[in-house]
LUMTOR-678829 format. One record per residue (C-alpha): residue in three letters; y, z, x. Coordinates in steps of 0.001 Angstrom, whole numbers, m for minus. Layout:
NODE  res        y        z        x
NODE  Ala        Y        Z        X
...
END
This chain:
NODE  res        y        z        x
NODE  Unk        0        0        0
NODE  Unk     3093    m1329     1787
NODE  Unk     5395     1571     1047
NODE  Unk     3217     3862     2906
NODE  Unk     4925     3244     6470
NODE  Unk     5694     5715     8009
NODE  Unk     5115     7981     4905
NODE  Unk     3561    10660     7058
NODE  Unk     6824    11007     8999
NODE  Unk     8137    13929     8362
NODE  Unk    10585    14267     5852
NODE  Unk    13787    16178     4977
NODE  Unk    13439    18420     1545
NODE  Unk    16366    16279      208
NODE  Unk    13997    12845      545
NODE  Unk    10928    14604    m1499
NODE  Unk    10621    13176    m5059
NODE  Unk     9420    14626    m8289
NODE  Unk     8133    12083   m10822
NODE  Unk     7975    13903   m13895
NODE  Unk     6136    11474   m17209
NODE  Unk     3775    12320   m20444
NODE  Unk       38    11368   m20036
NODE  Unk    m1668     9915   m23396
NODE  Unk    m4552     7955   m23572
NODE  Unk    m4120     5889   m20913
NODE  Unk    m3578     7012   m17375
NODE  Unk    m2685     2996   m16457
NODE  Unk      913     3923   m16950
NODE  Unk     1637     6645   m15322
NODE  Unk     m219     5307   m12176
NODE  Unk     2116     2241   m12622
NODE  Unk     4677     4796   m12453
NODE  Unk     3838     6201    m9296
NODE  Unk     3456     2965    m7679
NODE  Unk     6806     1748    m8934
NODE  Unk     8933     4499    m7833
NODE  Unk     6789     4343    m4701
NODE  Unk     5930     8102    m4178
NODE  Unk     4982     9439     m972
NODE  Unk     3058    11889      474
NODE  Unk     5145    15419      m38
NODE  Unk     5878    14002    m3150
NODE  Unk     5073    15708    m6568
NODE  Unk     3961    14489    m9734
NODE  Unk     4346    16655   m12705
NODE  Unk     2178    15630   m15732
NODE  Unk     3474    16576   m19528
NODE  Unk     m109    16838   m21848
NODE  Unk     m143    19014   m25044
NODE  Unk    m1727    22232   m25383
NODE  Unk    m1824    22242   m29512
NODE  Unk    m5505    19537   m29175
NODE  Unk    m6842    17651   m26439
NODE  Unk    m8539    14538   m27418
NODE  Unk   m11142    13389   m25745
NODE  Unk    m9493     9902   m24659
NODE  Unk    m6613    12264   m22852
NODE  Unk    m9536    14140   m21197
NODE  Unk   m10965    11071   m19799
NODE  Unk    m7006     9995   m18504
NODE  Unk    m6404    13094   m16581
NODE  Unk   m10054    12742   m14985
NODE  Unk    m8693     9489   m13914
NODE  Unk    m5234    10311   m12624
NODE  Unk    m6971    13186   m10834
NODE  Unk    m9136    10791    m9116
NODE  Unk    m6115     8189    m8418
NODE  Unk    m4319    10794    m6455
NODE  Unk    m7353    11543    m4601
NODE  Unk    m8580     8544    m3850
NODE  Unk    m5342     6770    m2586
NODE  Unk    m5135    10082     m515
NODE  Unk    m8302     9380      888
NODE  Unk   m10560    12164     m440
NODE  Unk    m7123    14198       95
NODE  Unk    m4523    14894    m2431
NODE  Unk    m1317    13102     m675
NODE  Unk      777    14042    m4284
NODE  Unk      892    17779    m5407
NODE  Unk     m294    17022    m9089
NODE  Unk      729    19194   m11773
NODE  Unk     m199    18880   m15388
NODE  Unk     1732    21191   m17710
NODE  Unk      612    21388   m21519
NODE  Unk     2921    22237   m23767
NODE  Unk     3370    22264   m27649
NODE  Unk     3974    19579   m29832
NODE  Unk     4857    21146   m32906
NODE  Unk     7694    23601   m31366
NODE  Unk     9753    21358   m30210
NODE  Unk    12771    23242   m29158
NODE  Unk    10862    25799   m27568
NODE  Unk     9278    22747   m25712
NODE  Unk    12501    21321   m24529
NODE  Unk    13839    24516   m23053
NODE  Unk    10368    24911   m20983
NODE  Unk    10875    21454   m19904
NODE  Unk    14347    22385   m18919
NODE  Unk    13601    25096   m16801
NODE  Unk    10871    23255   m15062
NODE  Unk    13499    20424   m14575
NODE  Unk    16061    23323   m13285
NODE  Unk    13179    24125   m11070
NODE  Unk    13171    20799    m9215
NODE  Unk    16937    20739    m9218
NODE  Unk    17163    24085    m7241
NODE  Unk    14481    22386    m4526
NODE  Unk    16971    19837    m4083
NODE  Unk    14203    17174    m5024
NODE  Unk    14877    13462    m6256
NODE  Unk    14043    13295   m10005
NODE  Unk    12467    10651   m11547
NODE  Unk    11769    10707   m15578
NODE  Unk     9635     8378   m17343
NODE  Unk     9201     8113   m20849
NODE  Unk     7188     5032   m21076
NODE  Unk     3761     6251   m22645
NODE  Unk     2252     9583   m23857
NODE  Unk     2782    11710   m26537
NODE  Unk     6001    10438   m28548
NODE  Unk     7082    13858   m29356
NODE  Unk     6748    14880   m25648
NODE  Unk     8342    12166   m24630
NODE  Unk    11275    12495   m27028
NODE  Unk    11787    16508   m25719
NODE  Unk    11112    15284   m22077
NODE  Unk    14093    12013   m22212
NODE  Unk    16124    15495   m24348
NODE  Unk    15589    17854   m21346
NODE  Unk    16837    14960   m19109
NODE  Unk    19665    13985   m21050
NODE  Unk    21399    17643   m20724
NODE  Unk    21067    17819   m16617
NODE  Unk    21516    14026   m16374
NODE  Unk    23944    14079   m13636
NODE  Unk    20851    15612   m11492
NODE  Unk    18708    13124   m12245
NODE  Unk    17940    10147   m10474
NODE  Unk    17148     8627   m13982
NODE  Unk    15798     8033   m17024
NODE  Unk    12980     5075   m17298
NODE  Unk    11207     3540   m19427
NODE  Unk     9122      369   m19907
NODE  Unk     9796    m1806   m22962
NODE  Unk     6538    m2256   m25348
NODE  Unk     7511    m6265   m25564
NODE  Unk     8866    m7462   m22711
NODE  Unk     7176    m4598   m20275
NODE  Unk    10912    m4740   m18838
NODE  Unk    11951    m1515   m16617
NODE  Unk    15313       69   m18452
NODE  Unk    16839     3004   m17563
NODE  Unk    18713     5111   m19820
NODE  Unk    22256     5819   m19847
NODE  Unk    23878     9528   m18662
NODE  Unk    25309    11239   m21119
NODE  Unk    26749    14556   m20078
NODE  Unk    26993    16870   m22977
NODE  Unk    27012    20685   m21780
NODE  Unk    30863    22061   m22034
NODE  Unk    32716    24427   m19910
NODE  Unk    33181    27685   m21150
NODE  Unk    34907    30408   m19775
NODE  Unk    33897    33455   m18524
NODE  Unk    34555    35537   m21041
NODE  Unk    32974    33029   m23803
NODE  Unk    29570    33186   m20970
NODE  Unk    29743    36819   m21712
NODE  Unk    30039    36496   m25251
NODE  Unk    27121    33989   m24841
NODE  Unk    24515    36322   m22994
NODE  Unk    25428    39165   m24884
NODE  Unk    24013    37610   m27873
NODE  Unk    21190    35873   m26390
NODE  Unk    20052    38898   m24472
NODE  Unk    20364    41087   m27962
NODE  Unk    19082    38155   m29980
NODE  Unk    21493    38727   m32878
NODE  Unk    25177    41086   m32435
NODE  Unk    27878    41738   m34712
NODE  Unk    31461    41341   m33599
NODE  Unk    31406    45296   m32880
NODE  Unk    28778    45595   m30974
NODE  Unk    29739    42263   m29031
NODE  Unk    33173    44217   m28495
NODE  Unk    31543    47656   m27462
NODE  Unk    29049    45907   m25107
NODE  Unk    31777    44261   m23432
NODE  Unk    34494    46706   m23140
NODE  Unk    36982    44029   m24940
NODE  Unk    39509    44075   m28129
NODE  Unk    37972    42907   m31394
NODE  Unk    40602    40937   m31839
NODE  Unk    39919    39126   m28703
NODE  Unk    36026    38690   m29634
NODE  Unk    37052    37786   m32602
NODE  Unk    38317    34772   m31911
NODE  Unk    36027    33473   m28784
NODE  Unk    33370    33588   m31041
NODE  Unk    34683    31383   m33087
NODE  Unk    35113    29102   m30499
NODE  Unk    31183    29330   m29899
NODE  Unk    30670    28696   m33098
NODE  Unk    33141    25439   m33459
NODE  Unk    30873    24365   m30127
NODE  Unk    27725    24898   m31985
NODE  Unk    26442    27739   m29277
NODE  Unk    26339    30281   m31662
NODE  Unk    25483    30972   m35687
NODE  Unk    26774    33394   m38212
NODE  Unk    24623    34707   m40224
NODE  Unk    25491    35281   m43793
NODE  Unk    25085    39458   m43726
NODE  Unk    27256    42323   m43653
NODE  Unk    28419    43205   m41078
NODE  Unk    28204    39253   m39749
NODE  Unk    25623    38952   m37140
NODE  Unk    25832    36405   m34535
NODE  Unk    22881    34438   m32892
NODE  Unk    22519    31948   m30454
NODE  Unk    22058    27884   m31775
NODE  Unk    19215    25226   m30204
NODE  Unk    22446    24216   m27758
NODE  Unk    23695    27705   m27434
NODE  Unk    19655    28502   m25352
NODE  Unk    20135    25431   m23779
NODE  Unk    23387    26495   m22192
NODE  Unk    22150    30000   m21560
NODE  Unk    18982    27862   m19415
NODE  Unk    21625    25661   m17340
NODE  Unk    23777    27984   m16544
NODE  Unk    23629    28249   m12954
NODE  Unk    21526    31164   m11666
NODE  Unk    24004    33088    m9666
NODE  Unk    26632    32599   m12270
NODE  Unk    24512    34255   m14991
NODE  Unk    23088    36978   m12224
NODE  Unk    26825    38173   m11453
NODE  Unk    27713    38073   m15058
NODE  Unk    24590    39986   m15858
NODE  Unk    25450    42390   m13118
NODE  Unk    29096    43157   m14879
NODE  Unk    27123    43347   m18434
NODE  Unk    25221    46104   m16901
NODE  Unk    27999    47860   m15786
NODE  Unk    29128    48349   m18920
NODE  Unk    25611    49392   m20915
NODE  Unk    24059    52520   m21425
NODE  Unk    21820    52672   m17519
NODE  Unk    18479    53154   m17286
NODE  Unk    16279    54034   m14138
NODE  Unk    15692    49805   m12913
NODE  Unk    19409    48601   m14397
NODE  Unk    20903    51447   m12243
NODE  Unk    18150    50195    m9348
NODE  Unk    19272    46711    m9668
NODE  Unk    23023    48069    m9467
NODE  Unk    22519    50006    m6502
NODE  Unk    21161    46766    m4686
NODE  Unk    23533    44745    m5804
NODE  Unk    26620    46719    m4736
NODE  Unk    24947    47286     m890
NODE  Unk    24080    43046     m489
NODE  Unk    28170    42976    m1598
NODE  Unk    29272    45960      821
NODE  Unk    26558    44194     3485
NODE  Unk    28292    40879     2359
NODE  Unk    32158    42106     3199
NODE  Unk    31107    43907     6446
NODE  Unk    29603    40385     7499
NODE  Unk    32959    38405     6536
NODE  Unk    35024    41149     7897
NODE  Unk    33449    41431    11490
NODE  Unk    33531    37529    11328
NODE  Unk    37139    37561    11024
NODE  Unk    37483    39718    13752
NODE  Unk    35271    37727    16092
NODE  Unk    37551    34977    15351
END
């Protein structure tokens, strides 16, 4: 296979690739996959199945793949092959696992590769959804026309907003308590009511957050609001949850996790102070 020159160079993390597709019935496609985005060894393939049935066709396709990536490896695997089942009749809760695995390749610095060409339609709909909210990190978004077998790739559309700090708050407040009222938003933060007031209504006119119809009004967080709440970047959420914590009743590991927290920012200071000096 001519792309393997000099594939077992070795390579910087950035050049590593993660082809990420839904297996059906037929394993033909996502092996065409491979050998059109030309994957090397180091390389990962991550394989979508569901975990609701397996049929027995599906069984017989990821025996095959299996033996694909073995036998190009020569009786070696030369992709690290994955196959994740997840559900086809939750669909949201599907799309925010495939999210996180996503996030997951993101945070290895990996080149991302979707397909959506065969499988499952309903994984393949969540997977090309997952996609579509990080599309700036992916590479893109392919799939082969049923017709015309012609390679298209899907457009970027960037949808997730910027919000504030304060509105974040407001956001992981409710996620973390699964529904709130405006009070106990405003106690858990240590802000006016007024001021909650009206950034939650600002979540809700973004479609992050729902009131629900009781009294007092309980807030909870939309489809879009968890999806948000998954891409938020990992050290922004940590430092925000870090404040939050501040501010709640303590118990033994919140106080723990405090404790470390404030001596890796006192280590952190010490090491940018003596820096300055050495300068």
């Amino acid at each position: 296979m001519p792309w393997f020159k000099n594939s077992m160079m070795k390579r910087n993390e950035s050049e590593l690739k993660t082809l990420i597709a839904v297996l059906g019935f037929e394993e033909s496609i996502i092996i065409g996959a491979v050998l059109r985005h030309k994957l090397d060894p180091g390389d990962r393939l991550v394989i979508l199945t569901s975990r609701d049935k397996e049929d027995e066709r599906a069984i017989s396709a990821k025996t095959q793949l299996k033996s694909f990536v073995q036998q190009v490896g020569m009786g070696k695997p030369w992709l690290e092959l994955s196959i994740i089942p997840l559900s086809e009749h939750d669909v949201e809760e599907t799309i925010l696992e495939i999210l996180s695995l996503l996030n997951k390749e993101v945070k290895e610095n990996r080149e991302i590769i979707v397909e959506v060409s065969g499988g499952l339609r309903v994984l393949g709909l969540a997977l090309t959804l997952a996609a579509l909210f990080i599309s700036e990190k992916v590479k893109g978004i392919y799939l082969v026309t049923e017709h015309t077998k012609k390679l298209i790739k899907i457009p970027e559309i960037r949808i997730k907003p910027h919000l504030s700090t304060t509105l974040q708050e407001i956001m992981l407040t409710i996620f973390s308590l699964k529904e709130a009222s405006l009070e106990k938003i405003s106690s858990v933060l240590d802000k006016d009511l007024s001021t909650v007031s009206r950034q939650t209504m600002k979540l809700e006119q973004l479609g992050l957050i729902n009131r629900e119809s009781s009294r007092p009004a309980q807030f909870t967080s939309t489809f879009l609001g968890k999806v948000f709440i998954v891409l938020m970047e990992e050290s922004q959420r940590e430092r925000i949850e870090i404040e939050l914590s501040f501010k709640r009743p303590q118990t033994p590991n919140t106080k723990s996790r405090i404790d470390t927290q404030r001596r890796k920012t006192k280590q952190t200071d010490q090491g940018e102070q003596e820096l300055i000096k050495s300068k």
